[in-house]
N, C-alpha and C positions, 0 to 999 in steps of 0.2 A: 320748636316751641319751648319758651325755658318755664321753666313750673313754676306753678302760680302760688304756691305755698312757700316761695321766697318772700322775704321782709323787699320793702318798697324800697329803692334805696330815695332817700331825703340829701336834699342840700339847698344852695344858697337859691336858685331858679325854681325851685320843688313847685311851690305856690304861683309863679307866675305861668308852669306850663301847663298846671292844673286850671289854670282862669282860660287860656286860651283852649285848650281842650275844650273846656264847657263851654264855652262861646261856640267853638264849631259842630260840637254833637248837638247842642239843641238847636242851631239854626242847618244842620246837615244830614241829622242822625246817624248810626253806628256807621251804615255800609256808603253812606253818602260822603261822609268825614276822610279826607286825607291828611298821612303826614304831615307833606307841605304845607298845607291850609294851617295846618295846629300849629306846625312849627312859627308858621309865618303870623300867626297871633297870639302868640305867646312871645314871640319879639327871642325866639334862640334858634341855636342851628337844628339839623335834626341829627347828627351826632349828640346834642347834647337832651335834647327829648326819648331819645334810645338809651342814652344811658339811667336816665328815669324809669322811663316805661320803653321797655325792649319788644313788647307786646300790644296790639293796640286794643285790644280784651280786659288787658289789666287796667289799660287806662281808662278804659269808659268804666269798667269797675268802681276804679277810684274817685270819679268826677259823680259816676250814682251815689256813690256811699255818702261822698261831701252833701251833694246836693237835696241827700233824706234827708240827713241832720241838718239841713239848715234850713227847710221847710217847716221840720218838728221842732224848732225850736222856735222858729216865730210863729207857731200854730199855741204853743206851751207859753209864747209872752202876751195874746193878744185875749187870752182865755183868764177873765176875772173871778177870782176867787167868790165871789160875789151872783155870778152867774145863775140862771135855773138849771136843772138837769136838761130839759131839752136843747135848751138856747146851745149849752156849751156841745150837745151831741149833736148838731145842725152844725154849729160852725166845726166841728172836725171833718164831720161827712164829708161836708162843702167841698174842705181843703183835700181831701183824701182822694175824692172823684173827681174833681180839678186834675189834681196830679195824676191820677190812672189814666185818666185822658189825655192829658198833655202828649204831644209827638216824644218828648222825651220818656214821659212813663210809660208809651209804647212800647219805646223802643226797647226799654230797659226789661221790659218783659220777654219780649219777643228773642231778645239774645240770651236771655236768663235760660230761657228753653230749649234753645236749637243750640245751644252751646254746652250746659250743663251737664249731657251724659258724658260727654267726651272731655271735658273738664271740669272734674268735682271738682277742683278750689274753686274754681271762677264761680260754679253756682254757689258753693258756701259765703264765697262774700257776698254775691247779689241775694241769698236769704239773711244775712247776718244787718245789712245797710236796709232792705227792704222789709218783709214780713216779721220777721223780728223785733227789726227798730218799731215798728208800727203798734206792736203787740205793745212792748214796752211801754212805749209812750201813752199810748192807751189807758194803762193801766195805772199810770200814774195820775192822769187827767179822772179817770172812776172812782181812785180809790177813797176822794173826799165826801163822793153822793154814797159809799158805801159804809164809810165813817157814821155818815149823819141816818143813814135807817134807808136815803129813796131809794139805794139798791139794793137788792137781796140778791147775791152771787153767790156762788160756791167755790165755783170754777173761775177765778177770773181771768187765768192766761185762754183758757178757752174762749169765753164770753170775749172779750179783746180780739181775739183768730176773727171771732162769729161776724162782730159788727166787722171788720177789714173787708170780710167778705161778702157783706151786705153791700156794704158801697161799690160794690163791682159788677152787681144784676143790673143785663140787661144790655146798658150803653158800652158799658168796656169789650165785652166779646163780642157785641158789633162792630164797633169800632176793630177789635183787634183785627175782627176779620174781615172788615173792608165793606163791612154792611147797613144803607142806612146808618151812618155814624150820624147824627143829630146832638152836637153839642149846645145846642142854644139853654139858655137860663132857664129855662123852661123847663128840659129833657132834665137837666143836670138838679133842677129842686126837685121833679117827680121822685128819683135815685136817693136822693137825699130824707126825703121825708118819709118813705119809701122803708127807707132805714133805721130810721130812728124808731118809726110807729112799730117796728116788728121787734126790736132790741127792746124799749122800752114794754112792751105787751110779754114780752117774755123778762125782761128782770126789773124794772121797776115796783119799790113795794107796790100794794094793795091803795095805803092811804096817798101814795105820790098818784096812780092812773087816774 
């Protein structure tokens, strides 16, 4: 195993073996994904996918990391300055428990776990691309309703951890573990609204509830 706290090496294929990776981890996930498959949709050899990712840990790494940021930023273009406080905490939830659910934010978890003790880096990047990112982004999306008076926080990298983890009762550790997993519309607003009524009941001012 070569340490995961090496720099990625980058070059001219970098990004195209990264498309075919994610192409076959979300239609395969981690332990279902082979080489060959990646190589072979990513259109390189697999000497030349090795010499990228020598690891196939680091590469689902890298395709999670891509694939947070470019969930959170079209969650961060589609979110109107304009919005209420609930509207804009509904459509984050949404997107949030959407992706916990997703077979890829399964899986992304599930490896984060069972792989993490025995490799810090690897969990440091899936905390760094995931929980982190999330918190972040969060925080940024709050910090206009706290500007304006309808939040009252103190804590906000907290408050941000709070709600992440709000949108995870319930359907996610069912699903994780293979139980009654019920993703329908249905399941996935209860979570949702779920979430917001308990974020908002604990930090919305007084004159917002």
């Amino acid at each position: 195993m070569i340490a995961m706290a090496a720099e990625i090496k980058r070059g001219r294929k970098f990004d195209q073996v990264l498309e075919g990776a994610r192409q076959i981890f979300m239609r395969d996930g981690f332990e279902g994904a082979s080489v060959d498959d990646i190589a072979r949709a990513a259109g390189v050899s697999k000497a030349t996918l090795y010499s990228y990712f020598p690891d196939k840990r680091i590469l689902f790494s890298e395709v999670a990391r891509v694939e947070c940021n470019r969930q959170a930023e079209e969650a961060l273009q589609v979110m109107a300055p304009d919005m209420s406080l609930e509207d804009v905490l509904k459509e984050a939830a949404t997107r949030i428990v959407s992706f916990f659910l997703s077979e890829f934010g399964l899986q992304v978890y599930r490896i984060c776990v069972s792989e993490s003790y025995r490799f810090p880096e690897l969990g440091q990047r899936f905390y760094e691309s995931g929980p982190a990112l999330l918190r972040n982004r969060l925080q940024q999306v709050l910090q206009p309703y706290l500007d304006t008076g309808d939040l009252v926080i103190d804590d906000m990298e907290l408050a941000s951890a709070q709600f992440g983890e709000l949108c995870k009762s319930d359907l996610f550790v069912r699903c994780l573990c293979g139980v009654e997993c019920d993703k329908s519309d249905v399941q996935i607003e209860r979570v949702v609204n779920g979430a917001v009524e308990m974020f908002l009941a604990r930090y919305a001012a007084k004159t917002s509830r």
